[in-house]
DSSP file (Angstrom, degrees, kcal/mol; ACC not computed):
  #  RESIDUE AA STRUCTURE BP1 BP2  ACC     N-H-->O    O-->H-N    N-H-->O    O-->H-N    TCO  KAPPA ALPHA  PHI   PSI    X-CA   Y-CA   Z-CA
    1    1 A X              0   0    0      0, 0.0     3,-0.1     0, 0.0     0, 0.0   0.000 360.0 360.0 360.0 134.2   -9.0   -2.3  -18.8
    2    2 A X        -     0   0    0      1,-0.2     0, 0.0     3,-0.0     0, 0.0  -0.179 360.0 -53.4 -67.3-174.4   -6.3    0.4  -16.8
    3    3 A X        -     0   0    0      1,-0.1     2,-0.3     0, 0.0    -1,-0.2  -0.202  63.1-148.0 -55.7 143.6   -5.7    3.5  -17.8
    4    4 A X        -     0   0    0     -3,-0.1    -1,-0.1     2,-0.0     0, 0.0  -0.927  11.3-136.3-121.9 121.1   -4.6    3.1  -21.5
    5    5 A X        -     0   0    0     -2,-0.3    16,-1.2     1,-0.1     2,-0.4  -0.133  21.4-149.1 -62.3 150.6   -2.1    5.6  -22.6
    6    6 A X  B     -A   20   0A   0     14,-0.2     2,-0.4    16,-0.0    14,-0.2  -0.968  10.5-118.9-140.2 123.5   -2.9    7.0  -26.0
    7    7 A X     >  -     0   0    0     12,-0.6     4,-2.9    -2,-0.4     5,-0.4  -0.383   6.0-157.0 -36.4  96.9   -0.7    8.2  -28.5
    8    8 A X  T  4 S+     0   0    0     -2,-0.4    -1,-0.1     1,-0.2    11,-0.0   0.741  95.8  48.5 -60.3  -9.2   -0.8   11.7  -29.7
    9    9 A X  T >4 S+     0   0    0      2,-0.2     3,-1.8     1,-0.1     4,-0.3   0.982 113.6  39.5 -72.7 -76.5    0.9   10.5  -32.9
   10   10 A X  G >4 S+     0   0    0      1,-0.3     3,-0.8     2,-0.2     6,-0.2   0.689 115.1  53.1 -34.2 -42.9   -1.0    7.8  -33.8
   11   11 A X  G 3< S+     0   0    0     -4,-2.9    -1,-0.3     1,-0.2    -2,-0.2   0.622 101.9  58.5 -71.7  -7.8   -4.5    9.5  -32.8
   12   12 A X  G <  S+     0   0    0     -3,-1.8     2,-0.6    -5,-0.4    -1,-0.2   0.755  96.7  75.7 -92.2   8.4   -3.7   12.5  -34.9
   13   13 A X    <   -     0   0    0     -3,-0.8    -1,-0.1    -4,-0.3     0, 0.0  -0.951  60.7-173.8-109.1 122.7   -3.5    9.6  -38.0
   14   14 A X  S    S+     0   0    0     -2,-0.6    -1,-0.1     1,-0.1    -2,-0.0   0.602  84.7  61.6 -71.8 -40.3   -7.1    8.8  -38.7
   15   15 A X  S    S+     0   0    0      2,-0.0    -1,-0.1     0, 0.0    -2,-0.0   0.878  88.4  99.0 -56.0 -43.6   -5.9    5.8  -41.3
   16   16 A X        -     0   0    0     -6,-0.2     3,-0.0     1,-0.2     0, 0.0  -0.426  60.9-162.2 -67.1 133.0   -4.0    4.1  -37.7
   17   17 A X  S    S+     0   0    0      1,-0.0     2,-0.3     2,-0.0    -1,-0.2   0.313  76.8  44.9 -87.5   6.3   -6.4    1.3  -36.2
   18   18 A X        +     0   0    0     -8,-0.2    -1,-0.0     1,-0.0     0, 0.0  -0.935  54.9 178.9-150.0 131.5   -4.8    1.2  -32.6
   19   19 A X        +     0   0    0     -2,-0.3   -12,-0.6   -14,-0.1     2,-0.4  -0.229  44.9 126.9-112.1  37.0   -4.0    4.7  -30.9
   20   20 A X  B    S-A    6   0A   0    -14,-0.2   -14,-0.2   -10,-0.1   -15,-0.1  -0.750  71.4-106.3 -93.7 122.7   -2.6    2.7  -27.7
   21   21 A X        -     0   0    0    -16,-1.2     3,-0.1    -2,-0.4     4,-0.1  -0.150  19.0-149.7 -37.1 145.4    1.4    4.0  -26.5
   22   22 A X    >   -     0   0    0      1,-0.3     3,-0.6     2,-0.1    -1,-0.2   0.123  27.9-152.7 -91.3  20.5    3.6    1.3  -27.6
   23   23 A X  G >  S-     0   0    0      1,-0.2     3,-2.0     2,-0.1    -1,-0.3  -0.242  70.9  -0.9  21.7-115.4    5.8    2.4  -24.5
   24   24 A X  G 3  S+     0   0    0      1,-0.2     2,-0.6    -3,-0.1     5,-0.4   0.996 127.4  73.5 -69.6 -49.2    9.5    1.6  -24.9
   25   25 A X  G <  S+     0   0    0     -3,-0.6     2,-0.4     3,-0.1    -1,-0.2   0.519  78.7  91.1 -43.4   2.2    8.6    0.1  -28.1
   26   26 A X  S X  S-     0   0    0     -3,-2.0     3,-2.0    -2,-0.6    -5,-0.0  -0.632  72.9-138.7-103.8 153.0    8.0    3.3  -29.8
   27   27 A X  T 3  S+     0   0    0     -2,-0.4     2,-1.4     1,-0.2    -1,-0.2   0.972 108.1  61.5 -52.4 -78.4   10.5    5.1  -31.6
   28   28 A X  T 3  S+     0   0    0     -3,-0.1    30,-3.0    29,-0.1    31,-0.3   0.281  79.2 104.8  13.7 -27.5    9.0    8.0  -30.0
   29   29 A X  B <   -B   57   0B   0     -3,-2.0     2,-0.3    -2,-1.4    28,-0.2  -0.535  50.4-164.0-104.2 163.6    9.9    6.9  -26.2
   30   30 A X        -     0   0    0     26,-2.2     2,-0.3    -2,-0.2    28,-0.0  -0.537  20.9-156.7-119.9 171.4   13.0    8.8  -24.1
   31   31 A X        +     0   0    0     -2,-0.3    24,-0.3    26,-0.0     2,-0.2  -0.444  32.9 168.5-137.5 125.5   15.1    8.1  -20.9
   32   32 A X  E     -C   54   0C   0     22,-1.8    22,-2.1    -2,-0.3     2,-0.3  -0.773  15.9-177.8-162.5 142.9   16.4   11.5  -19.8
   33   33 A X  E     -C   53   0C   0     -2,-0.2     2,-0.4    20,-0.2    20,-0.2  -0.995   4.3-176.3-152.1 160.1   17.8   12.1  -17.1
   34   34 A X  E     -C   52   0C   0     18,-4.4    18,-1.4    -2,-0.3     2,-0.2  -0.997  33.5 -93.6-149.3 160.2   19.2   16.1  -15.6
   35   35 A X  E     -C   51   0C   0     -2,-0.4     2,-0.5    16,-0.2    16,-0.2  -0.478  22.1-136.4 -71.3 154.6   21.0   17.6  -12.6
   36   36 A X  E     -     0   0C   0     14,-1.1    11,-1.6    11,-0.3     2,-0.3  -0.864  37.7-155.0 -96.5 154.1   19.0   18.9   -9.9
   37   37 A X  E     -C   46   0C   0     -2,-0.5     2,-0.3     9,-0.2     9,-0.2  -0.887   0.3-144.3-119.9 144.8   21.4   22.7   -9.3
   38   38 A X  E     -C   45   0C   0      7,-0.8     7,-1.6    -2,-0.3     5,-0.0  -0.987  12.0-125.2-116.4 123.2   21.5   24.5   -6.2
   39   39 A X  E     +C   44   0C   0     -2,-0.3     2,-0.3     5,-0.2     5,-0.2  -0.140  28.8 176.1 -81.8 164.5   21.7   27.7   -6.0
   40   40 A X        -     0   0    0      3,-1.3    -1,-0.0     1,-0.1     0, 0.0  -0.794  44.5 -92.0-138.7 178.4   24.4   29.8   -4.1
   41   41 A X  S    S+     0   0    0     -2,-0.3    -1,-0.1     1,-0.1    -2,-0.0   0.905 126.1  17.3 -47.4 -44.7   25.5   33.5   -3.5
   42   42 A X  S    S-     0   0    0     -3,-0.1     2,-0.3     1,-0.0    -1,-0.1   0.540 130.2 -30.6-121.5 -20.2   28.0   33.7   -6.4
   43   43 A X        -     0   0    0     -5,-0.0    -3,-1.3     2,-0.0     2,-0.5  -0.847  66.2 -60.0-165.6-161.9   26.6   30.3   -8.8
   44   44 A X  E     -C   39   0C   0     -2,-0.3     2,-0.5    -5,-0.2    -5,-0.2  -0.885  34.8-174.3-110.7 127.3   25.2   27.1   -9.4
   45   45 A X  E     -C   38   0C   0     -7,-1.6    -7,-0.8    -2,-0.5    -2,-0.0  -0.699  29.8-106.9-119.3 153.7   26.4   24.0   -8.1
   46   46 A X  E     -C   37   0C   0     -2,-0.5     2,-0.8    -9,-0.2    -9,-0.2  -0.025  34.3-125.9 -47.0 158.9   25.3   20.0   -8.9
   47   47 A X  E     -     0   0C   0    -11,-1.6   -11,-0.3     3,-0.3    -1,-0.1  -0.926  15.3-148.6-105.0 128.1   23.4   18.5   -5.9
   48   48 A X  E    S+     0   0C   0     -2,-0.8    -1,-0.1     1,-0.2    -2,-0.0   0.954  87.9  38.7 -48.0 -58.7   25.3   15.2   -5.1
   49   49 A X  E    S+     0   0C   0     -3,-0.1    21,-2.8    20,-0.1     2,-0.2   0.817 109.6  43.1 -77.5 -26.5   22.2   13.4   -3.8
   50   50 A X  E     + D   0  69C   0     19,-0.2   -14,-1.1   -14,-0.1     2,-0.3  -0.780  54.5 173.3-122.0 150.7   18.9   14.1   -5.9
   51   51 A X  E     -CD  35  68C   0     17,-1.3    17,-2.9    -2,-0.2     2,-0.4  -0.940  35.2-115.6-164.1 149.6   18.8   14.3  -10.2
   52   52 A X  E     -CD  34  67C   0    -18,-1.4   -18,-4.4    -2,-0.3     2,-0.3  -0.813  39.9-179.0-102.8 131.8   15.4   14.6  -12.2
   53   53 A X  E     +C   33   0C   0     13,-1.3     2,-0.4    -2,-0.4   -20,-0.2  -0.936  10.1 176.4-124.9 154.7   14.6   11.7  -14.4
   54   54 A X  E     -C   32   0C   0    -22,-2.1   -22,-1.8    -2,-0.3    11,-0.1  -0.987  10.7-172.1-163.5 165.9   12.0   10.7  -16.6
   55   55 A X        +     0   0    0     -2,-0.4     3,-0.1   -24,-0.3     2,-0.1  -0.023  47.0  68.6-126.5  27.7   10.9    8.0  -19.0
   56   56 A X  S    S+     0   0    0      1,-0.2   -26,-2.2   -28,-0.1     2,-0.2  -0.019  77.8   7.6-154.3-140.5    8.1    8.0  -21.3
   57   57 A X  B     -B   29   0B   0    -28,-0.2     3,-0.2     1,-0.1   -28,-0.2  -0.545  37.0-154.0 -93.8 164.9    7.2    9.8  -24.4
   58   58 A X  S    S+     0   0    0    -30,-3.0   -29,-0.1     1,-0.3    -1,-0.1   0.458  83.6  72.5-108.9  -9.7    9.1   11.9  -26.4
   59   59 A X        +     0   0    0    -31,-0.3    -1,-0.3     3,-0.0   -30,-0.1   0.972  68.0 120.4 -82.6 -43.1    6.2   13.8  -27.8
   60   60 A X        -     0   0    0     -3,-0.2     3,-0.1     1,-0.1     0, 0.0   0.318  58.6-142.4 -53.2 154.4    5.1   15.8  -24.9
   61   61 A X  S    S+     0   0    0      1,-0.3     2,-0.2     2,-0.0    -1,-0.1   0.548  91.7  29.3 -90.1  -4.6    4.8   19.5  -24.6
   62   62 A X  S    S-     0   0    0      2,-0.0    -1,-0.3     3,-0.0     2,-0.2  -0.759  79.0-132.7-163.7 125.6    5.9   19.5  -20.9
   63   63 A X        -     0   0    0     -2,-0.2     2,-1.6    -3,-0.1    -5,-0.0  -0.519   6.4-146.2-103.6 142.2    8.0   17.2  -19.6
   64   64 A X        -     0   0    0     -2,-0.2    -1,-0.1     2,-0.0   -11,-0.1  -0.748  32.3-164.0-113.9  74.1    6.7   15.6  -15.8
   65   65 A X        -     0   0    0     -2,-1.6     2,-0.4   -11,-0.1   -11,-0.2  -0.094   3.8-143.8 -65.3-178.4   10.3   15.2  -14.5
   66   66 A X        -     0   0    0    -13,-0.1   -13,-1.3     2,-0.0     2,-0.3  -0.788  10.7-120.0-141.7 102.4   10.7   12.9  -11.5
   67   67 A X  E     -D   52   0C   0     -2,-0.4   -15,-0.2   -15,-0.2     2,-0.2  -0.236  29.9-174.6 -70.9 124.5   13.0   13.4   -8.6
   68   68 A X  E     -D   51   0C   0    -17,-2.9   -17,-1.3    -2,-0.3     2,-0.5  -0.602  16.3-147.2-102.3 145.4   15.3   10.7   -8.1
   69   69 A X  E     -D   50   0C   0     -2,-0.2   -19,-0.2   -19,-0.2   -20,-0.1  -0.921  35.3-110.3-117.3 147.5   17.9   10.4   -5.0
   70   70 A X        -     0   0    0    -21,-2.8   -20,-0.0    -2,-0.5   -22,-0.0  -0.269  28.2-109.9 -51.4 139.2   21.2    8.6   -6.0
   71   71 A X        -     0   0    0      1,-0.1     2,-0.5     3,-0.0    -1,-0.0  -0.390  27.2-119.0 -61.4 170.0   22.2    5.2   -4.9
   72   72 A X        -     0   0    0     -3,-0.0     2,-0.1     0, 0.0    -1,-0.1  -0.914  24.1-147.4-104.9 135.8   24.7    4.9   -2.8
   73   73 A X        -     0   0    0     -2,-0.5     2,-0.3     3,-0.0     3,-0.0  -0.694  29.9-112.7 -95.0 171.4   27.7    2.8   -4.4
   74   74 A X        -     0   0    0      1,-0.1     2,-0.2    -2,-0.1    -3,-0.0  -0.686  32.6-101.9 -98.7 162.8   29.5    0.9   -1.8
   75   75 A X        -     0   0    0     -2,-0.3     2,-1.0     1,-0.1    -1,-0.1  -0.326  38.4-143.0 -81.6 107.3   33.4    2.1   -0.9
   76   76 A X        -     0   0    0     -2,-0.2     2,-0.9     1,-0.0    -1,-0.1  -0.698  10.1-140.4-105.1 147.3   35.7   -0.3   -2.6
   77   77 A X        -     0   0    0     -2,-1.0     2,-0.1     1,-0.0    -1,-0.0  -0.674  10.9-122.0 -60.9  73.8   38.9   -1.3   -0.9
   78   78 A X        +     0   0    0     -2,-0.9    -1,-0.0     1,-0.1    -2,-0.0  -0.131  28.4 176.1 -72.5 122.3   42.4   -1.9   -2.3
   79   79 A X        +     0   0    0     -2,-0.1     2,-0.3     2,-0.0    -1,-0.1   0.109  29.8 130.1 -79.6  21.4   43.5   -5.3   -1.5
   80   80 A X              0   0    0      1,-0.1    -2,-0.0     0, 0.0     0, 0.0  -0.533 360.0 360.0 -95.3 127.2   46.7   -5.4   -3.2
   81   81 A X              0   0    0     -2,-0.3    -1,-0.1     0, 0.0    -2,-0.0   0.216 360.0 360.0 -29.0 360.0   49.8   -6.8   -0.8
């Protein structure tokens, strides 16, 4: 068996027969996402390319963001006569 994630919710209930994450299935579970900021002389501004995401549970006491880089979308065209 992999790693099996174990609920801190569910383990702290002694009565619960299964303390295994249900991942998305849990009430419990997030998708978050933030701007990465850059700093300048005078403020802060968004970074175009990179934003911290994360996915998992909702219980933790520090969250293990993940740096992401943007797609790129592609350049649409107008085709109008």
């Amino acid at each position: 068996m992999a790693n099996a994630k174990v609920c801190p919710f569910a383990a702290a209930q002694p009565q619960q027969k299964n303390s295994d994450c249900l991942g998305e299935e849990c009430a419990c579970y997030v998708k978050m996402q933030k701007s990465l900021l850059m700093q300048t002389d005078s403020n802060k501004l968004v970074d175009p390319e990179y934003f911290y995401r994360y996915t998992g549970c909702g219980l933790v006491a520090q969250v293990p963001w993940e740096l992401i880089k943007h797609e790129e979308k592609p350049k649409t065209t107008n085709l109008n006569p």
